[in-house]
C-alpha positions in Angstrom: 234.6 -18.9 -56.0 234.5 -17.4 -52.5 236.5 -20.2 -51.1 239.1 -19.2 -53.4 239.5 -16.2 -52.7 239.3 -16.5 -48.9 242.1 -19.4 -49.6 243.7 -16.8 -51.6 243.8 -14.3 -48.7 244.9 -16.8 -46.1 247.8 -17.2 -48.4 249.0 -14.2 -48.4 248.2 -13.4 -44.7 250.1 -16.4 -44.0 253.1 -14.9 -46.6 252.9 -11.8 -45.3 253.6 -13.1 -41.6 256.2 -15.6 -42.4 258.3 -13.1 -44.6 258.1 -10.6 -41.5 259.2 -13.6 -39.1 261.7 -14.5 -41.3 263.0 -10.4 -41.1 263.1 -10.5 -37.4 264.8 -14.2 -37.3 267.4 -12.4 -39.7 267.7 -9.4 -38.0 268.4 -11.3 -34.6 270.8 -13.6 -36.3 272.7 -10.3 -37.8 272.8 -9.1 -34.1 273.7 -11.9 -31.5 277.0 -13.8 -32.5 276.1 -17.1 -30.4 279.9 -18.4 -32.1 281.2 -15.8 -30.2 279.4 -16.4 -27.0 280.6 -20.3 -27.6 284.1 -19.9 -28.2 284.2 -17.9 -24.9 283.1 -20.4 -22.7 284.1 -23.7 -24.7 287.6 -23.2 -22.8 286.0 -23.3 -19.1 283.9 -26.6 -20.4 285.4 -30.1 -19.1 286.8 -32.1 -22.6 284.5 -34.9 -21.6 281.4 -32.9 -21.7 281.8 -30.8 -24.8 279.2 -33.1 -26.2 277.0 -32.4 -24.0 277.5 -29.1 -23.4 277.3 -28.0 -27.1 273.8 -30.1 -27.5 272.3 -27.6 -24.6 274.2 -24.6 -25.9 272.4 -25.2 -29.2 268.7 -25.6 -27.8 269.4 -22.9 -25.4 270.4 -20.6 -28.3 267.5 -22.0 -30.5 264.9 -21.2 -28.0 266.4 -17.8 -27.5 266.7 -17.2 -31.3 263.1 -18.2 -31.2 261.9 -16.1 -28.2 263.9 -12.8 -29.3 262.4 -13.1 -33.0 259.5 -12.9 -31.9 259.8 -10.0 -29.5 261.7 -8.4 -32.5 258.4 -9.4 -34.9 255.7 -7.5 -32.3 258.3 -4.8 -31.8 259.5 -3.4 -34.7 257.7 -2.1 -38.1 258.3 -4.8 -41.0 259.4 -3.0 -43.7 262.0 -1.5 -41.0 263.2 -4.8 -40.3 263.5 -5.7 -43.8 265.3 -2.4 -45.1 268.0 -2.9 -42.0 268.8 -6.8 -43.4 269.5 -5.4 -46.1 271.5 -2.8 -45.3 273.6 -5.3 -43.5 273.9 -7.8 -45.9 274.9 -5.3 -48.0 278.0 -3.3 -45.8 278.6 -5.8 -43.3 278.3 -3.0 -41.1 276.4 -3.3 -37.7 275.7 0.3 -36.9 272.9 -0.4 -39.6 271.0 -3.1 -37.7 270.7 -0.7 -35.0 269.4 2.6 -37.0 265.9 1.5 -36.6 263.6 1.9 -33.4 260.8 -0.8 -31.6 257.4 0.8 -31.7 257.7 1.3 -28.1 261.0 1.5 -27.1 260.4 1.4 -23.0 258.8 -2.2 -23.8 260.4 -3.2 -25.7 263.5 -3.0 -23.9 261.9 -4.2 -20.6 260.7 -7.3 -22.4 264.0 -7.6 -23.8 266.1 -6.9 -20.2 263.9 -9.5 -19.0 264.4 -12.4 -21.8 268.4 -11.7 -21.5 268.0 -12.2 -17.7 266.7 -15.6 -17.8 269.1 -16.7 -20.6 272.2 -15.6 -19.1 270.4 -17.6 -16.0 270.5 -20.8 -17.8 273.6 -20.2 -19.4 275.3 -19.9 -15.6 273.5 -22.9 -14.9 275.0 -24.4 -18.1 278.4 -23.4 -17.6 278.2 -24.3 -13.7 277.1 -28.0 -15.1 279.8 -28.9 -17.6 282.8 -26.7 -16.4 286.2 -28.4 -15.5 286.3 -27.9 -11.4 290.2 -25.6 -12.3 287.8 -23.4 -14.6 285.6 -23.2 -11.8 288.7 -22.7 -8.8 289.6 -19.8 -11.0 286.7 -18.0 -11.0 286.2 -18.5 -7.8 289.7 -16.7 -7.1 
């Protein structure tokens, strides 16, 4: 009988964390518009490399999906998270996703200066890789 009921509190441990993982994979999803960031630098990209360049885009995105969530998970209260998703999904409206605040808002936004630094690295890098060299004349003019 014990092992069922420690089986049935892993269970809902293990619930418990993935529904507030899930919240802060939402929540960053609601917030960043990779599309957005895409269609911005798709036109600098050489024609031949668009292949390529959109499999690295999307694991570069992926891991920082991954890498913000969980900042998002540590920082911010879960039933926070959860109430601003819904919100959102509910007016469209992104003022709503930003109504709620991190635990600790100074670390929060350090970690998070800090994670945005090394993307928009690796992004440069990216762009530097698969850009046409007129793309890359122009913005060196």
């Amino acid at each position: 009988m014990k092992k069922f009921i420690y089986g049935a509190i892993m269970f809902f441990a293990i619930q418990t964390g993935f529904a507030q993982t899930q919240d802060a994979k939402t929540f960053v999803s609601n917030t960043v518009n990779t599309d957005a960031i895409k269609q911005q630098i798709l036109p600098m990209i050489d024609t031949a490399k668009v292949a390529d360049f959109n499999k690295e885009f999307e694991v570069l995105v992926s891991g920082f999906v991954t890498d913000f969530s969980k900042l998002v998970d540590e920082s911010f209260d879960a039933a926070d998270l959860k109430a601003a998703n819904k919100k959102f999904a509910d007016t469209k409206d992104i003022k709503e996703l930003g109504m709620i605040e991190p635990k600790d808002k100074a670390a929060f936004e350090q970690k998070a200066n800090v994670l945005s630094s090394e993307v928009n690295l690796t992004m440069e890098g990216l762009v530097m890789k698969y850009a046409s060299a007129e793309a890359l004349q122009q913005a060196e003019q």
